[in-house]
LODO-375320 format. One record per residue (C-alpha): x, z, y; residue number from 1; residue in one letter. Coordinates in Angstrom, 2 decimals, always signed. Example, Ala and Ser with C-alpha at 12.3 -4.5 7.8 and 13.67 -1.06 7.14 Angstrom:
% residues 2
<site <+12.30,+7.80,-4.50>,1,"a">
<site <+13.67,+7.14,-1.06>,2,"s">
This chain:
% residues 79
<site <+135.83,+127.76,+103.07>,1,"x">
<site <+139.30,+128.02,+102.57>,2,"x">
<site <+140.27,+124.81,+104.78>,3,"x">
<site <+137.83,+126.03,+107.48>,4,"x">
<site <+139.95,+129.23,+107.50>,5,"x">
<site <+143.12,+127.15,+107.68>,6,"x">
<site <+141.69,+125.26,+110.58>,7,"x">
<site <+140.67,+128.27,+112.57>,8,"x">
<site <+143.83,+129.56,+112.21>,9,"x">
<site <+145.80,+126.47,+113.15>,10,"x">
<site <+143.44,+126.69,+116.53>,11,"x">
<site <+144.42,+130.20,+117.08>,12,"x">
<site <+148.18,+130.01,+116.27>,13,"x">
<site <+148.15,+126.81,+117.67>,14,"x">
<site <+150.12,+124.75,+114.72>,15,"x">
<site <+148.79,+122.02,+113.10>,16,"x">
<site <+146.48,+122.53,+110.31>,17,"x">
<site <+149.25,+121.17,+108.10>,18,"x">
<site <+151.11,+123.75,+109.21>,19,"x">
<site <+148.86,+126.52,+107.75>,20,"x">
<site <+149.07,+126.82,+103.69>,21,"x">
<site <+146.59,+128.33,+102.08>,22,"x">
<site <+148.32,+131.48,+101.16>,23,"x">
<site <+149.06,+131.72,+104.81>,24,"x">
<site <+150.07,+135.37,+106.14>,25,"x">
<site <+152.22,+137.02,+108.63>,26,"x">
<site <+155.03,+136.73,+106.16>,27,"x">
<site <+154.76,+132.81,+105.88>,28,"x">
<site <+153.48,+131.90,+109.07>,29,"x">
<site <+155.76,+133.24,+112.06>,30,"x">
<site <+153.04,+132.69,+114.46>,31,"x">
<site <+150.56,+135.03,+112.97>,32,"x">
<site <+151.68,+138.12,+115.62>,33,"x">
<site <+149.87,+141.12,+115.97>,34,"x">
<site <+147.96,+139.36,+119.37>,35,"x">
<site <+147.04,+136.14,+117.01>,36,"x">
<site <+146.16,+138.51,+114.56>,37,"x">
<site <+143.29,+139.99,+116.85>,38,"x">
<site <+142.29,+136.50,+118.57>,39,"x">
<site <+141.71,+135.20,+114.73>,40,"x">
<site <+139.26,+138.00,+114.30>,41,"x">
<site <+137.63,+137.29,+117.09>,42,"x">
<site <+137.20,+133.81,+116.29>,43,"x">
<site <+135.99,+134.47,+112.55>,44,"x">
<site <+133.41,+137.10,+114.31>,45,"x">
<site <+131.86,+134.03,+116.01>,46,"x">
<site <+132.20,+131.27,+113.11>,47,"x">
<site <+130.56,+133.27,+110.64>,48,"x">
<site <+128.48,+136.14,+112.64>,49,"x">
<site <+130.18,+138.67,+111.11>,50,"x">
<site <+131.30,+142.35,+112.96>,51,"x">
<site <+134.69,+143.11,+111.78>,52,"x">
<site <+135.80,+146.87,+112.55>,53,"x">
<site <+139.03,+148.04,+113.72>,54,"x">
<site <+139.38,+150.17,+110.21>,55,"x">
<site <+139.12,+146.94,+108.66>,56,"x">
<site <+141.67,+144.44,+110.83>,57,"x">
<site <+144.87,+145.77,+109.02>,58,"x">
<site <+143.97,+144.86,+106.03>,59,"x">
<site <+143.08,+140.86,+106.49>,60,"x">
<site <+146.19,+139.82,+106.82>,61,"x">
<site <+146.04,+136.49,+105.00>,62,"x">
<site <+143.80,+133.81,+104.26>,63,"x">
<site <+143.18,+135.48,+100.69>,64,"x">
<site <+141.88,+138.66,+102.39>,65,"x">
<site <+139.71,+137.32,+104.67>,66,"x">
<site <+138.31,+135.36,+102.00>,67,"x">
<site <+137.12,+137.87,+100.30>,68,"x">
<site <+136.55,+139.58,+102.98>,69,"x">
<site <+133.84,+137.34,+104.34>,70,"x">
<site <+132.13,+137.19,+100.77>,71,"x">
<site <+131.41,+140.99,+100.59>,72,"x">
<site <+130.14,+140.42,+104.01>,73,"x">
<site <+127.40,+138.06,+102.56>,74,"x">
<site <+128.83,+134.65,+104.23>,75,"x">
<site <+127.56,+131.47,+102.48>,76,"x">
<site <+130.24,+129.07,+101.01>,77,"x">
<site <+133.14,+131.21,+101.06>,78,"x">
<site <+133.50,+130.73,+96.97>,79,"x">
């Protein structure tokens, strides 16, 4: 799950997959903006079918997050 997350990222920050460790977060990757931010919530709506509300977008703000994140939501593979 993780490296899907890293690759989805990558797409919407547009680095390199290599360029996006897995702790990856605003503070270690510069291109993870507040516009980034919302474009990788849009794209994890339509990878895993998921609905994520505005109270909830602050607080995914790193891989870890939205790992756990997806799990409560009831997405297969994310452990």
């Amino acid at each position: 799950m993780r490296e899907r997350l890293r690759e989805l990222a990558g797409q919407t920050f547009g680095v390199p997959v290599t360029d996006v460790p897995g702790d990856a977060s605003p503070e270690v990757l510069p291109q993870w903006d507040s516009l980034n931010h919302i474009e990788l919530m849009l794209a994890l709506e339509l990878e895993y079918g998921v609905t994520i509300s505005s109270e909830v977008l602050p607080e995914l703000l790193s891989l870890g997050a939205i790992e756990e994140y997806l799990e409560e939501q009831g997405v297969a593979g994310v452990t």
